[in-house]
N, C-alpha and C positions, 0 to 999 in steps of 0.2 A: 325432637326425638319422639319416637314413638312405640309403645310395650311397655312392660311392666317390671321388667329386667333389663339387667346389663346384658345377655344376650339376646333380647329382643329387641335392643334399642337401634335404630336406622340412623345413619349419618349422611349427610348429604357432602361430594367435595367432587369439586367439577362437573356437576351433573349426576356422577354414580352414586347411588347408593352400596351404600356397605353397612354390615351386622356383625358383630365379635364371633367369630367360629369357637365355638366352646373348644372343639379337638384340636384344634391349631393353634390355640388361645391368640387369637389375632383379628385384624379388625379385613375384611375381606370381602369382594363386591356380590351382591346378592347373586349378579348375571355371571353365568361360565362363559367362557372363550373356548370354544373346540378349534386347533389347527388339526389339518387332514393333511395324510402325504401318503405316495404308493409309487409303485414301479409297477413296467409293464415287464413280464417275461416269465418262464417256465425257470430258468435258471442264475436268478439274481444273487448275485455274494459279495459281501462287503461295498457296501457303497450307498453315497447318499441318496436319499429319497426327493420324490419331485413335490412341487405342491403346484399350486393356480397354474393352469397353463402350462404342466410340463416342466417348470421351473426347478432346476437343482439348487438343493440347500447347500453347496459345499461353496467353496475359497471362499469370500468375500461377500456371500449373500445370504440369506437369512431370515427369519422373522423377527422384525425389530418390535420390540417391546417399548409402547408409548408411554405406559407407565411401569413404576413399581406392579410387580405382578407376583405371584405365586403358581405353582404349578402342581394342583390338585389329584391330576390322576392323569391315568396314560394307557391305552390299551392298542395292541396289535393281531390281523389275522391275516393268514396268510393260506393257498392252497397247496401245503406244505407240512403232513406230517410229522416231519423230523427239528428238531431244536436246532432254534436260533433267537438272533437278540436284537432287539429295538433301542438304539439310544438316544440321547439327545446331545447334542454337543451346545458349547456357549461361545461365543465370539469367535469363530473361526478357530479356539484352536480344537485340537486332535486329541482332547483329553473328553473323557463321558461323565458329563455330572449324573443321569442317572440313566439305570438299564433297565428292561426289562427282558424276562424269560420266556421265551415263546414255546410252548408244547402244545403237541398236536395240533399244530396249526393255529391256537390260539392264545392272549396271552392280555392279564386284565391286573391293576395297579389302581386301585380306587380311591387310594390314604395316606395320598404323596403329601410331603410339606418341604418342595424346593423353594426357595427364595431368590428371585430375580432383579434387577435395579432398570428402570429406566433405560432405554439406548443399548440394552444389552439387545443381543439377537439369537436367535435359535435355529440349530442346523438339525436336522432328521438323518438317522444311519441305521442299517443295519448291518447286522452282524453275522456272518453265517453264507453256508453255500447252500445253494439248489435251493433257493425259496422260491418259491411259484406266488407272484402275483401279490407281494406284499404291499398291506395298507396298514397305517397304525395315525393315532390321533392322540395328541397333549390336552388335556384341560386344565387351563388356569383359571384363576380367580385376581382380581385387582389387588393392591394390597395399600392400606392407607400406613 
């Protein structure tokens, strides 16, 4: 261990380090994970986002989450004026663990504290018609 406090103290588990996040009060890995996801089009509404490759996060595919993880902050832009919503969905179903507000094209979530398990996997969607050329990103943190 190394610091002079309980939130300075470094914990090593599988290679990661993690540090107690005082606002989260949780033990959480130093490194963020940013996933990225967007659509091509002038008029995209409702529907799931691609990520690597083009790839749709909808029915049965996902970002699988190798460990316990946390989900830190979230933010979307789009060339898109008008109000729409960024969400995230969790194992294929149709339910939103969390959303965010898009105005005037942008839309920023810094002080998330979702909780994820292992095996779970993550779907990208938005919400809303005529979005021009939506891109939005999750960041997690590990969580011991």
């Amino acid at each position: 261990m190394i610091g002079q406090s309980q939130s300075q103290a470094i914990v090593y588990d599988g290679g990661v380090p993690y540090t107690l996040d005082p606002t989260r009060n949780k033990s959480l890995s130093l490194a963020r994970i940013v996933h990225h996801a967007g659509a091509h089009g002038l008029a995209v509404a409702n529907r799931y986002l691609q990520v690597a490759g083009d790839v749709a996060t909808m029915g049965d595919q996902g970002i699988l989450m190798q460990r316990a993880a946390t989900i830190t902050g979230m933010t979307a832009k789009s060339r898109t004026s008008g109000g729409w919503s960024f969400e995230v969905r969790k194992n294929g179903a149709n339910i939103t663990l969390v959303s965010l507000a898009v105005f005037g094209g942008l839309g920023s979530s810094p002080n998330l504290d979702i909780d994820l398990n292992a095996g779970d996997w993550l779907q990208f969607y938005v919400n809303g018609a005529n979005i021009g050329f939506p891109v939005a990103s999750v960041e997690l943190a590990w969580r011991l």
